[in-house]
C-alpha positions as CSV (number, residue, x, y, z in Angstrom):
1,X,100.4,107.7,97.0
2,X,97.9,104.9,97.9
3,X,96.3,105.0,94.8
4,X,99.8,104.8,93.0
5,X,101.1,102.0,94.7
6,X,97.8,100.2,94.0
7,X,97.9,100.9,90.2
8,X,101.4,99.3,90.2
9,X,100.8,96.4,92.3
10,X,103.7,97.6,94.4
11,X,103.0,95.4,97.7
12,X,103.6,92.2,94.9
13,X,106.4,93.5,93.3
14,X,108.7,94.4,96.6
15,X,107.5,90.3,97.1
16,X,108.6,89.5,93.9
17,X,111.8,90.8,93.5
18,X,113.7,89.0,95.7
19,X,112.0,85.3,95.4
20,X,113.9,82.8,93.3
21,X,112.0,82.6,90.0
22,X,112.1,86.5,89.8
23,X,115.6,87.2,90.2
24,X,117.4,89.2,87.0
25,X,119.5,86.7,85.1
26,X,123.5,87.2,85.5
27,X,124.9,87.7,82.6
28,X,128.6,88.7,83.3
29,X,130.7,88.6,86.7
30,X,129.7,91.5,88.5
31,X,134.0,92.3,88.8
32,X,133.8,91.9,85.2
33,X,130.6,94.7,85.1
34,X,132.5,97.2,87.4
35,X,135.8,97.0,85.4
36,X,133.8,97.7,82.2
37,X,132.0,100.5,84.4
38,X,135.8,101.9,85.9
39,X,136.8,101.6,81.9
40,X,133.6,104.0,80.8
41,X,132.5,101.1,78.9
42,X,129.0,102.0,79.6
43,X,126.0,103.9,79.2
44,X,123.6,106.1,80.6
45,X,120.0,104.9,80.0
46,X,116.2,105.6,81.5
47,X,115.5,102.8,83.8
48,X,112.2,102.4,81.1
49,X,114.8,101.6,78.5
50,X,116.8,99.6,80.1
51,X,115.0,96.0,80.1
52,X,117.4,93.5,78.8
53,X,120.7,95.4,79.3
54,X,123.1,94.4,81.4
55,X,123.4,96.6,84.8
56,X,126.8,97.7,85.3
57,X,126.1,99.1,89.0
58,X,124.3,98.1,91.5
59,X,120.6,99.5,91.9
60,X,119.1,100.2,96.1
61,X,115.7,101.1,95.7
62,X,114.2,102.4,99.3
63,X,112.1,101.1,100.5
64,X,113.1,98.5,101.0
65,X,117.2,99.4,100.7
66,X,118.3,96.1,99.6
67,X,120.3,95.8,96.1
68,X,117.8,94.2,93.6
69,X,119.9,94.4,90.3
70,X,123.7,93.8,90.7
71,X,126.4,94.7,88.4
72,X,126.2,92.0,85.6
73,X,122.9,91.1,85.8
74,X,119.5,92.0,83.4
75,X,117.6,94.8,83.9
76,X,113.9,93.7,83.5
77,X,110.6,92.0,85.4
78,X,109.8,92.9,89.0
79,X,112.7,95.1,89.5
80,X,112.3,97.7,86.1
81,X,108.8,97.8,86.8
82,X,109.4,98.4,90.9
83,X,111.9,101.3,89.9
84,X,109.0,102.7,87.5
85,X,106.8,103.0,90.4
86,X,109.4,104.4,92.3
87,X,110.0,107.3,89.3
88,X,106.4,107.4,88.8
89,X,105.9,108.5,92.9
90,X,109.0,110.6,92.5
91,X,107.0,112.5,89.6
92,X,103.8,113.0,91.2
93,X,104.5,114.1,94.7
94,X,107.6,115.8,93.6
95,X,109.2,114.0,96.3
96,X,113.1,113.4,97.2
97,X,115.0,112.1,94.7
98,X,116.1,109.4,97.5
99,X,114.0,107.5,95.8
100,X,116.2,105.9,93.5
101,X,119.4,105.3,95.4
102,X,121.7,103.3,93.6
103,X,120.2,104.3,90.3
104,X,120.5,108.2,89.1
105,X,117.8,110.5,89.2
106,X,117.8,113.0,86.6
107,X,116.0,116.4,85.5
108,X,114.3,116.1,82.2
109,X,113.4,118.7,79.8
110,X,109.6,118.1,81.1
111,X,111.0,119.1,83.8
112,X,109.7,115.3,85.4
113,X,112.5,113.1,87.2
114,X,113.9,110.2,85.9
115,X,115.6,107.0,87.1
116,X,118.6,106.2,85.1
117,X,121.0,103.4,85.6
118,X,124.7,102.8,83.8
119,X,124.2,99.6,81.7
């Protein structure tokens, strides 16, 4: 698990996501997100495909259990590549799918879990 959060620079990203210049753009009013969430207005996409889209519920990685992506903001930079780690761990210890609180984890037909997020 070292080795993994090494590869992805993990320690630099949980710094990242939260200082100023790293913060996901807002793009709507997160009210305005969850009533387009309530409404069904909204997809169902891997967390790797989601860079750029518009998140329309809130994302809680743990560690470290603080939000990071809010409804109405951008999926993308610190945050998407934090959650990859996160889906890459999941993957190769087979490990709780805790891991991605806030986002969904999912089966795939590799029979590998996946982070997915409503955008």
């Amino acid at each position: 698990m070292h080795d993994l959060y090494v590869s992805f620079n993990v320690k630099d990203l949980q710094k990242a996501m939260f200082r100023k210049e790293s913060l996901p753009s807002v793009m709507m009013n997160p009210q305005d997100a969850n009533q387009e969430y309530i409404r069904g207005n909204v997809e169902l996409v891997r967390i790797r495909d989601a860079g750029g889209r518009i998140a329309a519920e809130g994302a809680l990685p743990y560690p470290p259990g603080v939000l990071c992506v809010v409804p109405g903001e951008v999926w993308g930079g610190a945050v998407q590549r934090y959650f990859l780690a996160l889906e890459e761990g999941v993957n190769m210890l087979r490990a709780s799918r805790r891991s991605c609180r806030g986002s969904t984890a999912k089966k795939m037909r590799t029979g590998l879990s996946g982070c997915m997020g409503m955008c």
